[in-house]
N, C-alpha and C positions, 0 to 999 in steps of 0.2 A: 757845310757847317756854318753854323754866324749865332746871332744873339735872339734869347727868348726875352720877349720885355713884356710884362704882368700889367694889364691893364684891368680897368672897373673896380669891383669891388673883390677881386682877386688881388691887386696891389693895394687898395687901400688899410689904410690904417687907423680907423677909427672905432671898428669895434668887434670883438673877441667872439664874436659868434654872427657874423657875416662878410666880415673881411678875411682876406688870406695873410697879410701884412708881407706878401712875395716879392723879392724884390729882381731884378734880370741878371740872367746866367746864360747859360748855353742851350743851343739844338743841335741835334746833328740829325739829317735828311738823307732816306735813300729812295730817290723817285723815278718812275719810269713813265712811262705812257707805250700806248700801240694805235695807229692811227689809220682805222679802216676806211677814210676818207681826205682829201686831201687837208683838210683844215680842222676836223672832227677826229676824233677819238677816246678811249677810256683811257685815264690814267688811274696811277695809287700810288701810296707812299708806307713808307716804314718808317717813322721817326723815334725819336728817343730825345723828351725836353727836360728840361731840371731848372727850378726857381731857386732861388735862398729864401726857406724858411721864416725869416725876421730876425732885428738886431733888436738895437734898444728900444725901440718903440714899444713892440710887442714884450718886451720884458715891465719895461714902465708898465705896462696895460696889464699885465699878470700881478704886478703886486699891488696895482691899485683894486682889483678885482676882488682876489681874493680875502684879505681882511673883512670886507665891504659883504660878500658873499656866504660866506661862513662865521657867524657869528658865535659857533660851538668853541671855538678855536682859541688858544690861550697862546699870542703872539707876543713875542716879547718888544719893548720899546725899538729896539734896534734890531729886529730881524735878519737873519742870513740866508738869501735866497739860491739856490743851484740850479739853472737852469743846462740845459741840455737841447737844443733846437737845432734839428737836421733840416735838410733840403724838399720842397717839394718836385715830386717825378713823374713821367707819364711815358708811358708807349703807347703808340697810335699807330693802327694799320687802319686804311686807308682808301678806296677808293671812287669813283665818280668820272661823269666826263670832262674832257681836258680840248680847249681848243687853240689852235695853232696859225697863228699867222706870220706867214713869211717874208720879209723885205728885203732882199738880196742877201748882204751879208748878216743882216743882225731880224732877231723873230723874236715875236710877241707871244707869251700865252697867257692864260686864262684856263683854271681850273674850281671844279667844286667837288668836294672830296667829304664823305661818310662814312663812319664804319665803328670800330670800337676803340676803346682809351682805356687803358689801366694805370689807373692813380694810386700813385702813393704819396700820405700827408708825410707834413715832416713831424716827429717822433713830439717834440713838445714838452718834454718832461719837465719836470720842476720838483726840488722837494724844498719843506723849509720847515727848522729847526724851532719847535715851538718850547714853551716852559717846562710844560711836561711829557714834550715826545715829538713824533716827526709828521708833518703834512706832504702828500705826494699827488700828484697830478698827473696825466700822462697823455697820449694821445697819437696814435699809428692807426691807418686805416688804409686800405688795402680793396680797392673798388673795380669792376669792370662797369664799364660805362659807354652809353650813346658817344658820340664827338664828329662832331664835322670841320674842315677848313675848306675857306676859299681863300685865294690867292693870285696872282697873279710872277711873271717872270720876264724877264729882259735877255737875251741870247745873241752873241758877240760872236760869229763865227773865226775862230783860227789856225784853222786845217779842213780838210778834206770832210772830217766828219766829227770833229772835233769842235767843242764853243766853250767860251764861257759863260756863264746864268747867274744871276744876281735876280733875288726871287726876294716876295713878301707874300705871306699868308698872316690869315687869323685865324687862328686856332679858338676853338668854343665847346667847354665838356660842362656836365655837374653829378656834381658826387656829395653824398652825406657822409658826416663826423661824429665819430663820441667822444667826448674829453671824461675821464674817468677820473675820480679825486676819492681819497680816504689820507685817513688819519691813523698813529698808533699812541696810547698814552698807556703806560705803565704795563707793557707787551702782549696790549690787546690791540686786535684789527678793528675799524672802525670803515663801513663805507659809505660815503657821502652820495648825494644826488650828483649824478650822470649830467653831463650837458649835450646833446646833439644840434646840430646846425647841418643844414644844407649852402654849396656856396658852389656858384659858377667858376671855373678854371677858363679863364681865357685871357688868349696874348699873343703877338704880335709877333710874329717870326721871321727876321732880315738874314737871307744867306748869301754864300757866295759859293759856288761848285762849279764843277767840269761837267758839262754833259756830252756825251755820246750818241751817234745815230749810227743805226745798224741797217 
């Protein structure tokens, strides 16, 4: 287990339809390898990563958007915005060759790892209180996708078959989004133009685990 840290244009925060505005949270890693050679072999992994969604930034950048966007929109001078922003998520199965090098008590590896990512954004909602009714925004997407990590690992032997492993990977997916917006004024539905973006998820994965040799 250790820290996901959201790099490129996955952390950045400059703009609502190519940025992820992610900021670092957790991983948790379940990896193995089988090594049908003494220094070669296939590994894979099962992981489970989670970003934070965005704080104020990305709320700044919603309200300056939308006025600007929607010019149908009857906003009142002093606005009341509700936002609601979950977490971004991914599961990643995994696998690739993995190579092993040995130096007494402590071992090196090296791996490169392909397979599939299921992403989920974070939810993104927003409604806001117009003159004559309510504007709402939304945004959950739920993707199976390409994804690769290379990586590499540090291995501290402290028993017979027992070590510990302090690893970095980079994790690399991309998935497509729709942000969905409508309005209600006097208890009618109104739906506005769709936004879709596509946006690369990658980041930078520091653990620390026990590993096992069988």
């Amino acid at each position: 287990m250790g820290a996901s840290i959201p790099v490129g244009d996955f952390s950045d925060t400059v703009n609502l339809y190519k940025n992820g505005f992610a900021g670092t949270n957790f991983v948790l890693n379940f990896d193995g390898a089988y090594f049908f050679l003494p220094y070669l072999g296939l590994g894979g992994t099962f992981s489970f990563g989670s970003n934070y969604g965005g704080g104020e930034e990305l709320q700044n950048k919603i309200k300056k958007e939308i006025p600007s966007k929607f010019l149908e929109l009857s906003i009142p001078f002093d606005p009341d915005y509700n936002f609601n922003i979950g977490q971004w998520n991914y599961v990643n199965l995994m696998a690739g060759p993995q190579i092993l090098i040995p130096l007494n008590n402590i071992g090196l590896d090296f791996k490169a790892l392909a397979g599939l990512s299921f992403i989920t954004s974070p939810e993104r909602e927003v409604t806001l209180q117009l003159t004559d009714g309510e504007f709402s925004s939304s945004q959950e997407n739920r993707q199976l996708n390409f994804g690769y990590i290379l990586g590499s690992g540090f291995r501290f032997g402290v028993g017979r078959s027992t070590a510990i492993r302090l690893s970095a990977d980079y994790f690399y997916s991309k998935s497509s989004f729709e942000i969905k917006n409508a309005y209600q004024t006097n208890g009618t539905h109104n739906d506005l133009p769709s936004d879709e973006y596509k946006l690369a998820i990658n980041s930078i994965h520091v653990a620390l685990g026990i590993a096992y040799n069988f």
